[in-house]
N, C-alpha and C positions, 0 to 999 in steps of 0.2 A: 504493500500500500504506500502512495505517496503521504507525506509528510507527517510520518506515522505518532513521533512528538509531537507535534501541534493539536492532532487530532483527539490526543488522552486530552492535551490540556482542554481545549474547548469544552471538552465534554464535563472536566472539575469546575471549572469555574461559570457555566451552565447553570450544574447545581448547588454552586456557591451566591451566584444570582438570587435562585430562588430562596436558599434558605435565609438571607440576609435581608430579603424584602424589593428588592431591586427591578425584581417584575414578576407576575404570577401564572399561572399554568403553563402554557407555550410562547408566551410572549417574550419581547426582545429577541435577541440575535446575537452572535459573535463571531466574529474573524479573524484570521490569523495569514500575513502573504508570504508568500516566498518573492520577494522583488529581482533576488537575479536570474529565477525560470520563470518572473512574468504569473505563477499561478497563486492562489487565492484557498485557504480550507476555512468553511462558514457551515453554520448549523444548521439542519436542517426544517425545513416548514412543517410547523403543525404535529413533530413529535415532542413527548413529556422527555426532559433532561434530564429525569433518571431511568430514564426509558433506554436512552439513547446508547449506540454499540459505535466505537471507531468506525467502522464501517459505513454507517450511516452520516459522518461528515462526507460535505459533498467539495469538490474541490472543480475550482472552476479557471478559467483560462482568464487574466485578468484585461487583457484588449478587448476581448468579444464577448466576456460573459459565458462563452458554450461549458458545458461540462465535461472535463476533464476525467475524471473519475466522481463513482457513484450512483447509487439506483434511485437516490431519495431527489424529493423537488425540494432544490434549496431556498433559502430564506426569501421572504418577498421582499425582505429591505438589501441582495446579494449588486444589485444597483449603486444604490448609496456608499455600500462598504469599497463595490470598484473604483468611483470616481474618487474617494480619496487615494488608492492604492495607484492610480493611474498616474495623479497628479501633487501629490501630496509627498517627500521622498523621506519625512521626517516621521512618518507615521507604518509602522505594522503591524497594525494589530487594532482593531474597534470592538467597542463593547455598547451595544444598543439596548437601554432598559426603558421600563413602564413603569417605575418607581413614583410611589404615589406623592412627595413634596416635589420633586424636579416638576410633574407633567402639573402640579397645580399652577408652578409661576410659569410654566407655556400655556396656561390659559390664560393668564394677567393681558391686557392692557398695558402692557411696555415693552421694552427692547430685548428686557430677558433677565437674566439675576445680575442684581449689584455685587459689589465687594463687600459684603456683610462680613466677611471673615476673612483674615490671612492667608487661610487655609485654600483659599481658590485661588491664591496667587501657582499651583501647581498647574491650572488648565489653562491661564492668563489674566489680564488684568479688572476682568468680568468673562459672563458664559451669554453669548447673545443671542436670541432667538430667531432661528428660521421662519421666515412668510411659510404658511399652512401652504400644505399640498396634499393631497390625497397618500393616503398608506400606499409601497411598492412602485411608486410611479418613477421615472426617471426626472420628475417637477420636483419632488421631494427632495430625490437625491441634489440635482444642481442649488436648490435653495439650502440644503443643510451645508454642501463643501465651499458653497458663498460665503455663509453668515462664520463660519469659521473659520474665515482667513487669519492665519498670526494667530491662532486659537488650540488648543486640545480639546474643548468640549463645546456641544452647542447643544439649547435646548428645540427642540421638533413642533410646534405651535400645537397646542390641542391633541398632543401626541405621548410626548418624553422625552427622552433626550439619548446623543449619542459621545462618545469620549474614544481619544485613540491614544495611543502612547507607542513606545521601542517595541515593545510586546507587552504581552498581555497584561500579566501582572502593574505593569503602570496604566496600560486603559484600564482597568478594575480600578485601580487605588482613583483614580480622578474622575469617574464615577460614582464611586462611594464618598468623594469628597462631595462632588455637586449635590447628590441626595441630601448631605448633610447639611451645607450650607444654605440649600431650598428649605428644609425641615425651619433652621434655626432663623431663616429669613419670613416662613409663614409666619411662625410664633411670635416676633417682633413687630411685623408688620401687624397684627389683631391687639397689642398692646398699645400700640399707638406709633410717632413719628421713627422712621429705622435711620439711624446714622449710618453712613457708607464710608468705607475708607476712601481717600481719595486717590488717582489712577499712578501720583509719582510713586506712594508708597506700595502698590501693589507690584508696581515696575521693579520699585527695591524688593521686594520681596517672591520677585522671580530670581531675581541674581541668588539671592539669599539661597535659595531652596536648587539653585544649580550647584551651589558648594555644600550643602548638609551634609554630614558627614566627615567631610575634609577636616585635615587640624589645621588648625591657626593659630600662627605664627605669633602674633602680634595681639593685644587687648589695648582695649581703652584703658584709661587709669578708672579706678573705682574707687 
């Protein structure tokens, strides 16, 4: 089987999705490319993710969409996941959820979530929301790889939202970030006026979160 690591993983964090809240029965989607054979492994439509067998990722040719390997029909968002893989060279990997704070601020009446939190400074300096288009459509697709330019995550209007990263494990992590910052942005918003950080220091706090980890040389005096 092609891309036979990829294929466990999708399948763990499937149902790492569902047990975390992220999306429920068959919903959302995930993908995984290979950008130097050009192919794509994405999960497939309409099966439960503890259902689901390697065999059943379907792996798709990333110029044409045709099916590579696979008996199953893959995802109806395998569109959306291509045009970033096509055009996007900083992205392998998307995580497409139904998570219920993200898809409430893709109902709002604005641009999409604020900087409520530091913590979003890992998807950029806000998550902006794509103009509505129909589920599966290739409208959808170009309006979500629009509204995400200079972005990791973007929320889907009346939908949910989607997040990409190196692989998977960081589209997951900034994913589970947006949920949370939607969660902690609902709740603020129903208590009254929400302060937002403003865009320099999210800026700094992308640099920040490029070095995490790293030692440092050097401190302030304290």
């Amino acid at each position: 089987m092609l891309l036979e690591l990829e294929r466990i993983l999708l399948i763990e964090y499937g149902k790492k999705m569902i047990q975390e809240g992220l999306t429920r029965g068959t919903g959302g989607n995930l993908s995984v490319c290979d950008s130097e054979h050009k192919k794509m492994a994405i999960t497939p439509s309409g099966i439960d993710y503890f259902s689901l067998k390697p065999e059943d990722i379907v792996i798709l040719d990333i110029p044409t969409g045709k099916i590579i390997e696979g008996s199953q029909i893959p995802s109806s968002e395998s569109d959306m996941h291509r045009i970033f893989y096509k055009y996007r060279k900083d992205i392998s990997a998307l995580v497409h959820t139904h998570s219920k704070y993200a898809t409430a601020v893709s109902c709002l009446e604005q641009d999409g979530l604020p900087a409520i939190d530091y913590l979003l400074a890992s998807a950029g300096t806000y998550v902006p929301c794509a103009e509505y288009a129909t589920y599966g459509t290739v409208s959808l697709a170009r309006n979500a790889y629009k509204a995400m330019e200079g972005k990791k995550a973007v929320l889907l209007s009346n939908h949910g939202a989607i997040a990409g990263g190196n692989d998977l494990a960081e589209a997951y992590h900034i994913a589970e970030t947006v949920e949370f910052c939607s969660e902690i942005y609902c709740i603020s918003k129903s208590c009254g006026s929400v302060k937002i950080l403003p865009e320099e220091e999210m800026k700094h706090m992308m640099i920040r979160f490029q070095n995490y980890g790293k030692r440092i040389e050097e401190h302030d005096e304290i």
